[in-house]
N, C-alpha and C positions, 0 to 999 in steps of 0.2 A: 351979441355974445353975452354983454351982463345982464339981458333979460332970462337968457338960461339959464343962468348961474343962479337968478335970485328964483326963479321955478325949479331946479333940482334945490336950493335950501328951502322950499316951504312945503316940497313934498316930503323931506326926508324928514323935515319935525311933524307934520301930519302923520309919517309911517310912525316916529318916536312914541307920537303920544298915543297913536292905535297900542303897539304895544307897551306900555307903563300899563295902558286901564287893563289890558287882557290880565297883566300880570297881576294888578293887584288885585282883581275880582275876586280872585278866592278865599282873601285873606279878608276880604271885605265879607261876606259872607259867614265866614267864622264868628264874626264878632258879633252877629243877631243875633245867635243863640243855637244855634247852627252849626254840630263841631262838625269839624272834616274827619274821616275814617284814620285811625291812626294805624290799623292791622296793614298788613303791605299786602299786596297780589301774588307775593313769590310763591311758590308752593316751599313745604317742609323740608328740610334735607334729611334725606335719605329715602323719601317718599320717591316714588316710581317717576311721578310729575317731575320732580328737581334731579333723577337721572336721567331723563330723557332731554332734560334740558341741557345737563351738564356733557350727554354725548353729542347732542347738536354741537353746541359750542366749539368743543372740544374736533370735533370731524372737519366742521368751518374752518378753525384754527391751521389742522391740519390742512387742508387745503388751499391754505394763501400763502402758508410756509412750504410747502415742498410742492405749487402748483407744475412747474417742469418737469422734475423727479419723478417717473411710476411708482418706479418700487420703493422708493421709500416715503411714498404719501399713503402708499398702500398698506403698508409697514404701521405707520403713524395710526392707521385709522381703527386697523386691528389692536393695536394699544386701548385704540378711547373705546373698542368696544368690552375689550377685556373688564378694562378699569371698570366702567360705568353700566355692564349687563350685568 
C-alpha cells in the first residue's frame, strides 16, 4: 500500500513540473527579444465575423436553457436571429 502511495506522489509532481515549464514557456520566450502578439484573434464587433459568432453563441445559449421546451427554444432562437442578422 505505501509503495503506491509514494508512486501516485512522484507521478503527480512529475505531472506538476510537466506543467509549471509548459506554462512558463511563453513567458520565457518573450524575454529573448521575441514579443508575443498583443492584437487578440476576436474579430471586430459589428463585423459579420463577431455576429456570427454572437448568433452561435447566443442559439447554444438557447439551447441548454430551454432544451425540453419546443416552442420556446424555438422562440428564443428566432430572437438571436433577429438580434444578430
Amino acid at each position: 500500500m505505501r509503495n503506491n502511495r509514494v508512486a501516485r506522489r512522484l507521478v503527480g509532481v512529475a505531472a506538476a513540473a510537466m506543467i509549471s515549464v509548459g506554462v512558463a514557456a511563453p513567458a520565457g520566450f518573450a524575454q529573448y527579444g521575441e514579443e508575443l502578439p498583443t492584437t487578440s484573434m476576436l474579430p471586430a464587433p459589428g463585423s459579420p465575423a463577431a455576429n456570427r459568432a454572437a448568433l452561435k453563441k447566443c442559439i447554444a445559449k438557447a439551447q441548454t436553457k430551454f432544451g425540453d421546451n419546443r416552442v420556446k427554444k424555438k422562440a428564443a432562437i428566432r430572437k438571436c436571429r433577429k438580434k444578430f442578422r
